[in-house]
C-alpha positions in Angstrom: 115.0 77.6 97.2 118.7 78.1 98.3 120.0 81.6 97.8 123.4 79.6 96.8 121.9 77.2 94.3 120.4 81.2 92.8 124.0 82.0 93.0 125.4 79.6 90.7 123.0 79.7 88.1 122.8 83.2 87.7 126.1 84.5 88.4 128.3 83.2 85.5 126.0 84.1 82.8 125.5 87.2 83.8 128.9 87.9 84.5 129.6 86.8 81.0 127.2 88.7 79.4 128.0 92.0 81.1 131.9 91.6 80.5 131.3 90.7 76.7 129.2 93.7 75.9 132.1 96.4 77.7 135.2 94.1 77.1 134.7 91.4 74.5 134.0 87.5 74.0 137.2 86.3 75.2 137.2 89.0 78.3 133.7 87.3 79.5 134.8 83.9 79.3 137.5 84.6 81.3 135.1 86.4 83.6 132.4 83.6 84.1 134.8 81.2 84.8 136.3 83.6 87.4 133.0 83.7 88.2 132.5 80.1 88.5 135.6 79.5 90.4 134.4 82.0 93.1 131.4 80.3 93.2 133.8 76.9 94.1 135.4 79.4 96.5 132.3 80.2 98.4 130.8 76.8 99.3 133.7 75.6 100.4 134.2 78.7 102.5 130.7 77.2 104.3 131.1 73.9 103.9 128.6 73.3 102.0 128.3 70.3 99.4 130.4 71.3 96.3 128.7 69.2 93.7 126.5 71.7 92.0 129.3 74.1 91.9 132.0 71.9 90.2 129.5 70.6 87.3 128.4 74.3 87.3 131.8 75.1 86.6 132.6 72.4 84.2 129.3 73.6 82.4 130.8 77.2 82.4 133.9 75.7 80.5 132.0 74.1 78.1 129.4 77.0 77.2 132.8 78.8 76.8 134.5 76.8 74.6 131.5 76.5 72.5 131.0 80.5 72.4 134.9 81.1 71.5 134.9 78.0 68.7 131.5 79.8 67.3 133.1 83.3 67.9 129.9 84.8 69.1 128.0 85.5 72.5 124.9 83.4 71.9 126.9 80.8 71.2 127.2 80.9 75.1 124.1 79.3 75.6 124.1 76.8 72.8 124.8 73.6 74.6 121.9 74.9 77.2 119.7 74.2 74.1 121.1 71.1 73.0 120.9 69.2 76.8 117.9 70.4 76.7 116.5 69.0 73.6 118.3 65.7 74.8 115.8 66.3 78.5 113.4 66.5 76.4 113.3 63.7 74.2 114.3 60.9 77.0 111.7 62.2 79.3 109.1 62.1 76.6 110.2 58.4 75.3 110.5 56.9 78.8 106.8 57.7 79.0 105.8 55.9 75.9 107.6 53.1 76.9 106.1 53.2 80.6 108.6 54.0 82.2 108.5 57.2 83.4 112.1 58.9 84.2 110.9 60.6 87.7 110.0 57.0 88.8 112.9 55.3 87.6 115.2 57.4 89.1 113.2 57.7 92.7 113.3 54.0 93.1 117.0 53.8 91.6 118.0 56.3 94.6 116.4 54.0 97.0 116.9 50.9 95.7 113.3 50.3 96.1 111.6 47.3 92.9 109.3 49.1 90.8 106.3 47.6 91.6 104.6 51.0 91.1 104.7 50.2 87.0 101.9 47.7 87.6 99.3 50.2 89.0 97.8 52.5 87.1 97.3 55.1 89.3 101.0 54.5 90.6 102.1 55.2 87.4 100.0 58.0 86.4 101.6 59.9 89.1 104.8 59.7 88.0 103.5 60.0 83.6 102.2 63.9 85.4 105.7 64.2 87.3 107.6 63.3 83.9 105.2 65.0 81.5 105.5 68.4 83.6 109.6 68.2 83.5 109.3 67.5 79.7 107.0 70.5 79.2 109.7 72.8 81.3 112.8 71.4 79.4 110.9 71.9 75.8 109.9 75.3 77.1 113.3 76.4 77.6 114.5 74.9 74.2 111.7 77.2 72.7 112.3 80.2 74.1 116.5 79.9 74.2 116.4 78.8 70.3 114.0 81.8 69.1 116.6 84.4 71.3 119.9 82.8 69.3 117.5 83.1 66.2 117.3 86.9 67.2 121.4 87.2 68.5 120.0 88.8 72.1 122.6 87.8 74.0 121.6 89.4 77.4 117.9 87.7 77.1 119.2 84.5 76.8 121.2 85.0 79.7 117.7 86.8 81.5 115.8 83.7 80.4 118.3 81.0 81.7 118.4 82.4 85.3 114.2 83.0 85.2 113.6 79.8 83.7 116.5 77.6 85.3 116.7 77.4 89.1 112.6 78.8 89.8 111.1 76.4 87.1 113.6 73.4 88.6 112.1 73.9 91.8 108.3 73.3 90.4 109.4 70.2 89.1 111.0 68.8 92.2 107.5 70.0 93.7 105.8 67.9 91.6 107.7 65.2 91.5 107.2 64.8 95.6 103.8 64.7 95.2 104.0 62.1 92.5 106.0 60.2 95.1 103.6 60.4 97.6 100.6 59.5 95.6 102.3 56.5 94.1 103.0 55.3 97.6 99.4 55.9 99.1 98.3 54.2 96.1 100.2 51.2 96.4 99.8 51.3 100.2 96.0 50.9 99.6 95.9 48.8 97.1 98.3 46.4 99.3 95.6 46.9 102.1 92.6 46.0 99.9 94.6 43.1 99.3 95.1 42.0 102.3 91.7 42.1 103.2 90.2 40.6 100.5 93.0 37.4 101.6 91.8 37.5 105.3 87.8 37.5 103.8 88.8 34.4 102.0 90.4 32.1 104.8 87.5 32.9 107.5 85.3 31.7 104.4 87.3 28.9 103.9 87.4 28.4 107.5 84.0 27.9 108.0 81.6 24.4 107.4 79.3 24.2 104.6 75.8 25.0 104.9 73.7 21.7 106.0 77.0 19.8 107.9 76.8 19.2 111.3 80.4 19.7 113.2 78.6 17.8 116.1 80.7 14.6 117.0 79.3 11.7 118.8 80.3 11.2 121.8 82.0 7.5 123.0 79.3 5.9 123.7 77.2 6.5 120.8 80.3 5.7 119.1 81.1 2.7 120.5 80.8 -0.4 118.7 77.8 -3.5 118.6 79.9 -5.6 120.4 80.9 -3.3 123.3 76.8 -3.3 123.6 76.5 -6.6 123.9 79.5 -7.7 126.1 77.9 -4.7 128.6 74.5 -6.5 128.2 75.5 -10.1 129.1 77.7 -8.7 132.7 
């Protein structure tokens, strides 16, 4: 887990949180997209890709808005609820519907055909990959929706960092080995296949029980007349 990726999750909210409680709502907007921004600052410093950081950023700016129209702190964290009650639901539906998100979107990034979806054990791999990235995101809904319930502020910020970045990274675990179970499964099922294929042509290949392959030779083949003309020189 990248020390940066920690970085950007955690530092904004907290940020946020800490400035609000001294300074006031508007004071820790201002400071978590300061925050943000330096975050910007810092990968580009290193050169590093600056994707995360920009739609952390644009994240920050919404969470912000949202807090200042609702005019409280916990209002911070409501649109973390709300994506992911959306996770949630598409992850659970593309299941039911057998097609699992994890293995969508790995053969959409390499342009691979889903053959996977017609082998069961294939596609269980990736229903165990989805299923375990539904239970996180509906875990995080739970526990950030009871902490607005309770206006704690500072916990939900404690719960997105602990359950964000750490819990992301068991999914991505799982999902790999999801990946590389569907492909030893298909890679065996393509080999059993194959052999079954090469069984039937030597079969096929062979002469039936009882039938000679023996072919007479010229002479046995030759014709009455051939006899005779032979007889008379």
């Amino acid at each position: 887990m990248a020390r940066s990726d920690l970085l950007v999750s955690a530092l904004p909210p907290t940020t946020f949180v800490l400035v609000n409680s001294m300074f006031g709502l508007t004071a820790g907007i201002v400071a978590a997209l300061a925050a943000a921004v330096g975050t910007v600052v810092h990968r580009a410093m290193r050169r590093l890709a600056l994707q995360p950081t920009i739609g952390g950023f644009v994240g920050v700016g919404i969470s912000g808005f949202v807090a200042y129209q609702t005019g409280t702190a916990t209002g911070y964290f409501l649109t973390d609820i709300w994506t992911g009650t959306i996770c949630f639901c598409v992850l659970v539906v593309s299941i039911l519907v057998r097609f699992p998100l994890v293995g969508v979107i790995w053969s959409v990034m390499n342009r691979a055909p889903m053959h996977w979806r017609r082998h069961r054990g294939a596609r269980f791999a990736y229903d165990v990959a989805t299923a375990s990235a539904a239970v996180i995101a509906g875990a995080r809904v739970v526990v950030q929706t009871w902490l607005y319930g309770e206006d704690l502020a500072g916990w939900m910020a404690a719960a997105k960092i602990a359950m964000g970045v750490p819990l992301s990274a068991v999914a991505l675990g799982i999902a790999v080995w999801a990946v590389r179970r569907a492909d030893r499964q298909l890679s065996t099922s393509a080999h059993s296949r194959d052999q079954r294929s090469s069984g039937s042509i030597a079969v096929l290949s062979e002469p039936p029980i009882g039938v000679s392959s023996y072919e007479p030779s010229e002479e046995r083949a030759s014709s009455p007349a051939d006899s005779s003309s032979r007889s008379r020189s």
